[in-house]
C-alpha positions in Angstrom: 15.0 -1.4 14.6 15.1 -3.0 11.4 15.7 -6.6 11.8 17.3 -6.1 7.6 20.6 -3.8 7.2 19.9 -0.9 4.1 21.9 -2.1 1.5 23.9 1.2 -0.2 23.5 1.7 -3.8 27.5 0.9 -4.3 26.8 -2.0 -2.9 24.4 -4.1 -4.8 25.0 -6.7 -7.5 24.2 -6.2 -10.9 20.6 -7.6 -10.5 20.0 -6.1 -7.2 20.8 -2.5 -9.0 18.5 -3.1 -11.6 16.0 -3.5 -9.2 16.8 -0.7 -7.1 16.5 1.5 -10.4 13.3 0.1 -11.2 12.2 1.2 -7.5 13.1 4.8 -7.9 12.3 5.7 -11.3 8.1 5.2 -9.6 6.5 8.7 -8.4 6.5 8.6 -5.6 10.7 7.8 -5.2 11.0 11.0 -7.6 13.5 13.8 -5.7 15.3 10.6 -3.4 18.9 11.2 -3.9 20.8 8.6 -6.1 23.0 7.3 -3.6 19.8 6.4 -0.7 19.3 2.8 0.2 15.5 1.2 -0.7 12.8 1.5 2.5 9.9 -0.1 3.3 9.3 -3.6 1.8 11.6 -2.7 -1.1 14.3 -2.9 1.7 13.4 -6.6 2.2 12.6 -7.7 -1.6 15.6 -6.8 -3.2 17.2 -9.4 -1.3 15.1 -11.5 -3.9 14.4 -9.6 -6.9 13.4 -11.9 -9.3 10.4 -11.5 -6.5 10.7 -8.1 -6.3 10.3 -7.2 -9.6 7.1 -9.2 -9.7 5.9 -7.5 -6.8 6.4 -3.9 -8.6 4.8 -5.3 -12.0 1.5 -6.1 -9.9 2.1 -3.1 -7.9 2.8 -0.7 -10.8 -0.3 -2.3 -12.8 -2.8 -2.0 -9.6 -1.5 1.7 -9.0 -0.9 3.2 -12.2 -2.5 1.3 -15.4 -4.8 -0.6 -13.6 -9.0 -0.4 -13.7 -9.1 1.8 -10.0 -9.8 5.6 -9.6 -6.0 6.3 -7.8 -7.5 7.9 -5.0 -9.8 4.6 -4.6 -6.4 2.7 -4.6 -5.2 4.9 -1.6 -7.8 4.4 0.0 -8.0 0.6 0.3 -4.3 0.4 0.9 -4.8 2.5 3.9 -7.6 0.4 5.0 -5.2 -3.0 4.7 -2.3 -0.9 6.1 -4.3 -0.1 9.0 -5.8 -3.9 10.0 -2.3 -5.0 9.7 -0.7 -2.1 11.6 2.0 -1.6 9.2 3.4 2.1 10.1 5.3 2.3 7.0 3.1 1.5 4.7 0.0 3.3 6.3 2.0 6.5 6.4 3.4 6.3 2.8 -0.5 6.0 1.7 -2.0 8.4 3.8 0.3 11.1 2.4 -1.1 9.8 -1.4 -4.6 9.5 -0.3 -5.0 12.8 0.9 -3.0 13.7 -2.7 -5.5 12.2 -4.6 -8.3 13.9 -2.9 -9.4 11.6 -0.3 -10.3 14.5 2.8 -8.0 14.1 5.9 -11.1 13.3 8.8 -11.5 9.8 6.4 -7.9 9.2 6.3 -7.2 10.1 9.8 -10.5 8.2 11.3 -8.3 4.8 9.5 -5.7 6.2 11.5 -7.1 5.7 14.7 -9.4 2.4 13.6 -12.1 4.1 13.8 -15.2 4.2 11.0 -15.0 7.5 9.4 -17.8 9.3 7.9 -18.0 9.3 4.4 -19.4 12.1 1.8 -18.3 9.9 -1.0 -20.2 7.2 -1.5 -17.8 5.4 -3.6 -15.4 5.9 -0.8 -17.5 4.3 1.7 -18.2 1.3 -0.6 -14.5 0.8 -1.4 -13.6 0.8 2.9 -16.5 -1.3 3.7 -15.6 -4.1 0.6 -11.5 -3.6 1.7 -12.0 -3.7 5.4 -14.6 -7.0 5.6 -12.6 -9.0 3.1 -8.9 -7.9 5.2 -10.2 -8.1 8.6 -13.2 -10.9 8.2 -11.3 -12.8 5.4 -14.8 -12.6 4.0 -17.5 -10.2 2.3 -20.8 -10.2 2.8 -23.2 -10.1 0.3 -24.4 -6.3 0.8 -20.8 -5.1 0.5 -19.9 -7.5 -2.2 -23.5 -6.1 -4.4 -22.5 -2.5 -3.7 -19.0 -3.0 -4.8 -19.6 -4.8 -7.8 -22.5 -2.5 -8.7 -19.9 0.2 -8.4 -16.9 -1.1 -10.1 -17.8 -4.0 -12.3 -16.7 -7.4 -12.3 -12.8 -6.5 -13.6 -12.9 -3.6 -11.6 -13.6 -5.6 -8.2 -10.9 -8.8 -9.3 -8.6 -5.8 -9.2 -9.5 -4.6 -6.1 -9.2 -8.1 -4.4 -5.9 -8.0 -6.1 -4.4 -4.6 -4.7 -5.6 -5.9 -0.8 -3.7 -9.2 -1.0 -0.6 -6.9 -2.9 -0.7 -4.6 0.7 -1.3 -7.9 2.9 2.3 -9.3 1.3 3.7 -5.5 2.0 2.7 -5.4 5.3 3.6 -8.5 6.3 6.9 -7.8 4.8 7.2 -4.7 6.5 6.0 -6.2 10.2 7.8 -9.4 9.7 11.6 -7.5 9.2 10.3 -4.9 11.3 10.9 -2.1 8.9 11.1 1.1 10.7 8.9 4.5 9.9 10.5 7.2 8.0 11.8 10.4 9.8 8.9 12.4 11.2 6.2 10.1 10.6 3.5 8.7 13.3 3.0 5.4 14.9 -0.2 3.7 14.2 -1.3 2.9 18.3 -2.0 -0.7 17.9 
């Protein structure tokens, strides 16, 4: 159980509405009924928006304008969703890495913590730079090469950036104990 109550739409301030617009007008909110409270860390950062609009500026930038191939972006949010064992958030991504064409065995070999086997190399590149830098805190220097080699210099910053952006999530999301959506599976931990 969530240790945050959904706020209904009704009942938000002025700012705290203007938030919760700014939350569903993204893709992947697009068919949510007008009147459904905000989930996953959205649930917790409207409680401060002036930080939660700066978390959906660096979010929106990373996901949708930024230098990343989308279904690279998946991809590494799974891999930080994973480490941290943040349902939500791993379930959420799954759904849009599989969307943007990253194959099921890879996403569902995250799922269980297990190594999958890649046939993209770019894939396997993007996992092995995400996963050292989440789980070690470091990267070493045969990751760090292939990934820069890869994606270039602004590229990679960016990357860095969108694994830090999913550690805040999924800390948010583990810390208030936000709760999966209907239907969706636990990560075993």
């Amino acid at each position: 159980m969530s240790r945050l109550a959904p706020i209904h739409p009704k009942d938000l301030d002025e700012a705290q509405l203007e938030y919760y617009r700014s939350i569903c007008s993204r893709p992947t909110f697009k068919g949510i009924a007008d009147d459904t409270p905000l989930v996953g860390p959205f649930l917790a950062w409207q409680r401060s928006v002036e930080y939660g609009q700066r978390m959906n500026a660096n979010s929106r930038y990373l996901r949708y304008d930024g230098l990343l191939k989308s279904r690279l972006v998946e991809l590494a949010t799974i891999v930080v969703c994973r480490i941290w064992n943040a349902d939500f958030a791993f379930n959420s991504h799954a759904r849009g890495a599989v969307r943007e064409g990253v194959s099921k065995k890879v996403v569902e070999a995250i799922r269980y913590g297990k190594r999958p086997v890649f046939e993209k190399a770019d894939e396997e590149i993007v996992y092995d730079f995400s996963f050292q830098l989440t789980e070690n805190k470091s990267v070493e220097d045969a990751a760090y090469n292939a990934a820069v080699d890869l994606l270039g210099e602004a590229a990679l910053v960016e990357l860095v950036g969108l694994c830090g952006h999913y550690v805040t999530a999924c800390m948010t999301i583990n810390a208030f104990q936000i709760p999966l959506r209907p239907g969706d599976e636990p990560l075993t931990h």
